[in-house]
DRENLOTOR-59485 format. One line per field, with one value per residue: residue number from 1; x, y, z of N, C-alpha, C in turn. Coordinates in steps of 0.2 Angstrom, whole numbers, plus 5000, padded with zeros to 4 digits. Atoms other than C-alpha are relative to their C-alpha. Layout:
REM residues N
n <- NUM/...;
n.u <- X/...;
n.v <- Y/...;
n.w <- Z/...;
ca.u <- X/...;
ca.v <- Y/...;
ca.w <- Z/...;
c.u <- X/...;
c.v <- Y/...;
c.w <- Z/...;
END
This chain:
REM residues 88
n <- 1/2/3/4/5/6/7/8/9/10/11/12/13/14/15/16/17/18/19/20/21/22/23/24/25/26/27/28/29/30/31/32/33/34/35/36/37/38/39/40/41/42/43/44/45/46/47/48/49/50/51/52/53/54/55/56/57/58/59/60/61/62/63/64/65/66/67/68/69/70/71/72/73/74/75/76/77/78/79/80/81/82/83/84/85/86/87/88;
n.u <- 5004/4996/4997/5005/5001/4997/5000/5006/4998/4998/5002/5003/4995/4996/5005/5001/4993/5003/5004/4997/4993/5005/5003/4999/5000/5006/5000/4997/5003/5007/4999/4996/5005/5002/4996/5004/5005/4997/4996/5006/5001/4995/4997/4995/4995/5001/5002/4993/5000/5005/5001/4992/4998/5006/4998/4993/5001/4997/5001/5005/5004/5002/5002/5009/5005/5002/5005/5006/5004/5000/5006/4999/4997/4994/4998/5007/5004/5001/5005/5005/5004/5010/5003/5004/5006/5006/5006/5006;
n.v <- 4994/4995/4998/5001/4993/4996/5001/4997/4992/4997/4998/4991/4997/4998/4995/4992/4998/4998/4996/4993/4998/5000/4998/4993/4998/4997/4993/4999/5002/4997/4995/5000/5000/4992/4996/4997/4995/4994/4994/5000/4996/4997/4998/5008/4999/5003/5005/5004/5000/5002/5007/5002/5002/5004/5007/4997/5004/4996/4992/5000/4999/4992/4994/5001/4999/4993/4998/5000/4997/4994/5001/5000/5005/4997/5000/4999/4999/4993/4997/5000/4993/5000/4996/4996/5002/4999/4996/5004;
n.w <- 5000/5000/5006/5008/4996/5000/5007/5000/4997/5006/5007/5001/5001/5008/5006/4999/5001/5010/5003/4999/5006/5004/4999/5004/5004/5004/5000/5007/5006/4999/5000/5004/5001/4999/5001/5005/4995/4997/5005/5004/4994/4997/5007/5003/4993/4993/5002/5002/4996/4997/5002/4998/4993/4996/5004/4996/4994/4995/5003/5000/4994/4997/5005/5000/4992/5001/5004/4996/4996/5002/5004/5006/5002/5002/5005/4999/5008/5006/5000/5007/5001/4998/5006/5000/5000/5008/5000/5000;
ca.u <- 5000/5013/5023/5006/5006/5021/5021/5004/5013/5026/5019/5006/5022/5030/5013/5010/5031/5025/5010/5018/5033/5019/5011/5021/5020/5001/5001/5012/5001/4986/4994/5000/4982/4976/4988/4977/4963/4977/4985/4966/4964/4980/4988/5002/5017/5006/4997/5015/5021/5007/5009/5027/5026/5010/5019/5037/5034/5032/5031/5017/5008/5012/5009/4990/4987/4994/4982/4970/4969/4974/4957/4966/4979/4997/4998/4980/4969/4970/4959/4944/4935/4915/4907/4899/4880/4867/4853/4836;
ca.v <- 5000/5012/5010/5010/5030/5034/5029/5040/5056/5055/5054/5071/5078/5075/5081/5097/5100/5099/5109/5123/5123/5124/5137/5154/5145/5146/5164/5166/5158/5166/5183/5179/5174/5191/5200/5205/5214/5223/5230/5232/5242/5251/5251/5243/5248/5250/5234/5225/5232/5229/5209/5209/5212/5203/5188/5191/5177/5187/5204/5201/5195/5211/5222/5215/5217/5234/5238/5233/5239/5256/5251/5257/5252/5257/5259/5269/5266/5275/5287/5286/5303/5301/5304/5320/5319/5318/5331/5323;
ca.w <- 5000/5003/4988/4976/4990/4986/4966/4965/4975/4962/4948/4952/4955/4939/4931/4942/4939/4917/4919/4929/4916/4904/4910/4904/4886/4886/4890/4875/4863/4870/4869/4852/4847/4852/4841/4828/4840/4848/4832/4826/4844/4846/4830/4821/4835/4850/4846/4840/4857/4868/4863/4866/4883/4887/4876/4890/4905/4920/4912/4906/4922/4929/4915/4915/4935/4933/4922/4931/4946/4937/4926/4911/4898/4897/4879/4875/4858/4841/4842/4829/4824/4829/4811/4807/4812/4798/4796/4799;
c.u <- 5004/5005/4994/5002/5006/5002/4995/5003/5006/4998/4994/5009/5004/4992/5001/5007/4997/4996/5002/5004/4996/4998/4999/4998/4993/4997/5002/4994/4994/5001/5001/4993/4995/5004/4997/4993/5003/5002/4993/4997/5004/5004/5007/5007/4996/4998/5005/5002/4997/5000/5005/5000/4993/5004/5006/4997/5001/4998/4993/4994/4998/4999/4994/4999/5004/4993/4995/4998/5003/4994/5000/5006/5004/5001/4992/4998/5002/4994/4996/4997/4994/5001/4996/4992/4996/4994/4995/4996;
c.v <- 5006/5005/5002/5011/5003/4999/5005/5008/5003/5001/5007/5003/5002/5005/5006/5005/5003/5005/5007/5003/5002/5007/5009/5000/5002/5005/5003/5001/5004/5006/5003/4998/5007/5006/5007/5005/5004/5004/5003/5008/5006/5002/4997/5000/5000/4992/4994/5000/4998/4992/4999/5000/4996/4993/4998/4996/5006/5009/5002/5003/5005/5006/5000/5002/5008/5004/4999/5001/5007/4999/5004/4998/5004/5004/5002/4997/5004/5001/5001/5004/4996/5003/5003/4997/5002/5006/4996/5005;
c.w <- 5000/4995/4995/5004/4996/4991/4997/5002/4993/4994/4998/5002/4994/4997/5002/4999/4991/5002/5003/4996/4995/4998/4996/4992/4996/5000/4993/4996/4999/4997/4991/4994/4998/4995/4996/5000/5002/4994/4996/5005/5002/4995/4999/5006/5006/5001/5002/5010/5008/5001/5002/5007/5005/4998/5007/5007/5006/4999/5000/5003/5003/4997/5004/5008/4999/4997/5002/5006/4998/4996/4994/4994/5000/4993/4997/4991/4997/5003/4993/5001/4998/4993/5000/5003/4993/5003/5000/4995;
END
């Protein structure tokens, strides 16, 4: 019984060892996914930039929690010009 405990403890070990090595690349992927919304949002350098350092293990994570408990973004939006109004 001991060895089935102690063959059972190592082996979630090795798993939870993989998926936390894991963990930065699916940040990556995510970020890297998003690229095209950001550079859609911010434009071709904010955008670009913005992914970079959201892509950056670490970096990242603390970009985003800045930004969120600042409840805005580092690097702001183009700004789009509101279309004239039409005469009724």
């Amino acid at each position: 019984m001991a060895v089935t405990r102690q063959i059972s403890q190592y082996a979630r070990g090795r798993v939870i060892r993989r998926l936390s090595r894991s963990v930065p690349w699916i940040g990556a992927v995510v970020a890297l996914a998003a690229i095209g919304s950001a550079v859609r949002r911010k434009g071709l350098f904010g955008g670009a930039l913005d992914t970079a350092l959201d892509v950056i293990p670490g970096v990242g994570a603390v970009k985003n929690a800045c930004e969120a408990i600042r409840g805005r973004d580092f690097i702001k939006d183009k700004r789009v010009p509101f279309p004239a109004p039409r005469d009724a």
